[in-house]
C-alpha positions in Angstrom: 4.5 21.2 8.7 7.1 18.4 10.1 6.1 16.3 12.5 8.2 14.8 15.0 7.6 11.1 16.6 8.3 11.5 20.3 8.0 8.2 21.9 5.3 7.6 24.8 7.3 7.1 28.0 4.6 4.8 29.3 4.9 2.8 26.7 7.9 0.7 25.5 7.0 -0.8 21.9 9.6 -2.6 20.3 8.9 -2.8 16.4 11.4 -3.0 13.1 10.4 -0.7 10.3 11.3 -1.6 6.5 10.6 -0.1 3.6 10.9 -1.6 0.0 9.8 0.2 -3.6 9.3 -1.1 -7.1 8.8 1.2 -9.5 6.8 0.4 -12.6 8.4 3.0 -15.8 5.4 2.8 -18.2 2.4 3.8 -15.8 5.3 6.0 -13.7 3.6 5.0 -10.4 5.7 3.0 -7.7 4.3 0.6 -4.7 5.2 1.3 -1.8 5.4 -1.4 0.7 5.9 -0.7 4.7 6.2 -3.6 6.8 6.4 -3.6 10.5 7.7 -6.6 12.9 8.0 -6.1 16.4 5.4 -6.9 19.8 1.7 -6.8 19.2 1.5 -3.7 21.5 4.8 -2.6 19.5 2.8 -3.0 16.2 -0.3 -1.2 17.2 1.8 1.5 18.7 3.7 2.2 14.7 0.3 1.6 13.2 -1.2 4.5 15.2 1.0 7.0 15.1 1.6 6.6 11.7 -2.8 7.1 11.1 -2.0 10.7 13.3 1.0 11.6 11.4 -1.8 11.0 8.3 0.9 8.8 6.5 -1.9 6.0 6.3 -5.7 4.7 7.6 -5.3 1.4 10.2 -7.3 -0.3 8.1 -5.4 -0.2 5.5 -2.8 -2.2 7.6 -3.0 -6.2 7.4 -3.8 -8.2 10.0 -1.0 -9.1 12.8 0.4 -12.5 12.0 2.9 -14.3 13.3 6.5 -13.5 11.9 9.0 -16.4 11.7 10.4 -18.5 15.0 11.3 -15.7 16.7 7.2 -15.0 18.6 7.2 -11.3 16.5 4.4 -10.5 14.3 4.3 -8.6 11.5 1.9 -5.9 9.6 1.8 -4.8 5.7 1.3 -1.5 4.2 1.2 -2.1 0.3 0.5 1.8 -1.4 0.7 2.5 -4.8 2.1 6.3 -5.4 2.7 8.5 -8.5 6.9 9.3 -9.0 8.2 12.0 -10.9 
């Protein structure tokens, strides 16, 4: 089943997503790493949709810290997945 992220309209999160992978050819597994900069409230909003979509727990999420000059923070998902 899909599942389609319609935004809250009480809610106006601002967050980046990015995605980077690095795959490891012996053990064929790859890491996964999700990172998310944006608002606090922005943040929280990703992190908990993402736990309903099932893609990950929030605890499994790092800690808001502050992200560069800019007054964004930033979040870490760091997953390690099997790859064909």
């Amino acid at each position: 089943m899909q599942a389609y992220f319609v935004p809250n309209e009480n809610q106006s999160p601002s967050a980046e997503v990015s995605i980077q992978a690095s795959t490891d050819p012996v053990s064929q597994k790859e890491f996964i790493k999700v990172m998310v900069i944006g608002s606090r409230k922005g943040i929280n909003s990703i992190i908990k949709t993402l736990h309903r979509l099932r893609f990950a727990e929030v605890r499994e999420w790092s800690p808001p810290i502050p992200y560069g000059a800019s007054g964004e923070m930033m979040s870490l998902l760091r997953r390690q997945i099997m790859v064909d």
